[in-house]
Steps between C-alpha positions, in 0.01 A plus 500: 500500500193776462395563168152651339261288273459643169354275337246172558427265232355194669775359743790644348560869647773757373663671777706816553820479712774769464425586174511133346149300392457116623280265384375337846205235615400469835668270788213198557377672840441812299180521300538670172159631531592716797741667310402805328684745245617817762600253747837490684628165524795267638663292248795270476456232212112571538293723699503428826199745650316863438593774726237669687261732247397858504194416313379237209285580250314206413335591104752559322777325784752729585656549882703812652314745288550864554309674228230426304464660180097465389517527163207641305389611164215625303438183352388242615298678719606523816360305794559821798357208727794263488696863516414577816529146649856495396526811622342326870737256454788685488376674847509178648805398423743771513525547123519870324183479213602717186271588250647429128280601221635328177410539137447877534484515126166381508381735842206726323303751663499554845575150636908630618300751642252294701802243632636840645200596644439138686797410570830736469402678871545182602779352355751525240424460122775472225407437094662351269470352149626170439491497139675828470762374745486784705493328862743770628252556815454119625898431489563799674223363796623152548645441779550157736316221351189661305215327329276571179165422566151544342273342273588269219593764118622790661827455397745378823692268248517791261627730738755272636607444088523893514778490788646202398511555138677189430336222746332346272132489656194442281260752511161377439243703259212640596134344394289800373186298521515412863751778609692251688875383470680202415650435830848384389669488796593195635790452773561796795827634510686766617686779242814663650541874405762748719476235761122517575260228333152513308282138460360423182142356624237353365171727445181446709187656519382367817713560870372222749275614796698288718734820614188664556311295685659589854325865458265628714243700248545816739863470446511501061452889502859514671638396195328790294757831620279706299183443746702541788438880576111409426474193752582768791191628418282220538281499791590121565820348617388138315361678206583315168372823239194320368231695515349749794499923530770447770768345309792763385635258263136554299481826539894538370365304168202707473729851487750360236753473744504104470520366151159274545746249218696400809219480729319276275786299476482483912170403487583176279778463708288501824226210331806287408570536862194382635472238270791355546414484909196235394703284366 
């Protein structure tokens, strides 16, 4: 039989077949570390091996994704850097990036505004507020396998309470004096809703280099669409946009038609690159 892992606590997995949930471990020549929540397996009494994968995420472990909602908020601040590696990420592995701006209770001024500008020509951006319940938008975008990710208090767990009203997640509080959450979840698992599944991960605030570190530094402004019009304009072929009166990416910034927030975040992108490739 061919079911889906939803859940991974240790050894013991819960997997989907037909509708029913079993409680399975894996068959000795199977390693339960190679198993990851997403994957397709073979079972009979235990699991007997993983199907071939679309993709794996790694941190936080989840395989087959589809979508990847990268949740946001005005608090804690948000870290645009790990944004747009996800956002890399997804590129390389086949995986739709969505842009979900939570706690919009708390959005003041202009920041909706400047998310729009950076990012919504780009890609898609939903909001909604966890606390009010209103997650409308995100239930009406999952589809496949989809992922929350994003840093550590901007309320995944809360949003998956909002959906599932009666799951009984924790939802960790917020520490004013630090601006950083309680990170309360613990195992990864899979929530059914109208036959499509959302993970409940944990939070991090820092994506491993190691996807990045098979990038060629000409190739990272590839995976920025909104300097794609201004690389045609660079006099160089192998120009990587860091300085020089030849480079259309610079002169896109220097007009307004670049937001220079995203092309600082290339740039920190770009020395992550390099260091990695020293070590």
């Amino acid at each position: 039989m061919q079911g889906l892992v939803r859940s991974k606590n240790a050894d013991l997995f819960t997997v989907e077949y037909e509708d029913k949930l079993f409680q399975l471990k894996p068959s000795g020549k199977t390693k339960a570390k190679g198993i990851y929540v997403g994957d397709k397996v073979e079972f009979n009494e235990n699991i007997t091996s993983v199907l071939s994968r679309k993709n794996l995420l790694i941190r936080p472990p989840v395989a087959n994704i589809d979508r990847i909602f990268i949740v946001i908020a005005p608090v804690p601040k948000p870290d645009f850097v790990l944004v747009d590696k996800i956002i890399i990420y997804c590129v390389l592995n086949d995986i739709e990036p969505i842009i979900l701006l939570n706690k919009t209770d708390l959005c003041k001024g202009d920041f909706a505004q400047k998310l729009q500008e950076d990012y919504g020509h780009s890609y898609k951006i939903i909001k909604v507020s966890a606390k009010s319940g209103d997650v409308t938008a995100l239930e009406n975008e999952i589809k496949g396998l989809c992922v929350l990710a994003g840093q550590s208090a901007v309320g995944k767990s809360s949003i998956i309470n909002a959906i599932f009203k009666d799951n009984g997640e924790m939802v960790g509080s917020l520490s004013k004096k630090i601006e950083r959450g309680k990170q309360t979840t613990r195992v990864v698992k899979l929530f059914k809703i109208n036959g499509e599944y959302l993970a409940d991960t944990a939070g991090f605030s820092l994506l491993d280099l190691s996807f990045t570190t098979n990038l060629e530094e000409r190739e990272l402004s590839s995976y920025y669409p909104d300097f794609l019009k201004a690389r045609g304009e660079c006099k160089y072929r192998s120009c990587i946009h860091e300085g020089g009166e030849d480079c259309g990416v610079l002169k896109a910034l220097e007009s307004g038609e670049i937001s220079p927030r995203r092309y600082d975040n290339y740039l920190k992108i770009l020395q992550e690159l390099r260091t990695a490739k020293k070590y």
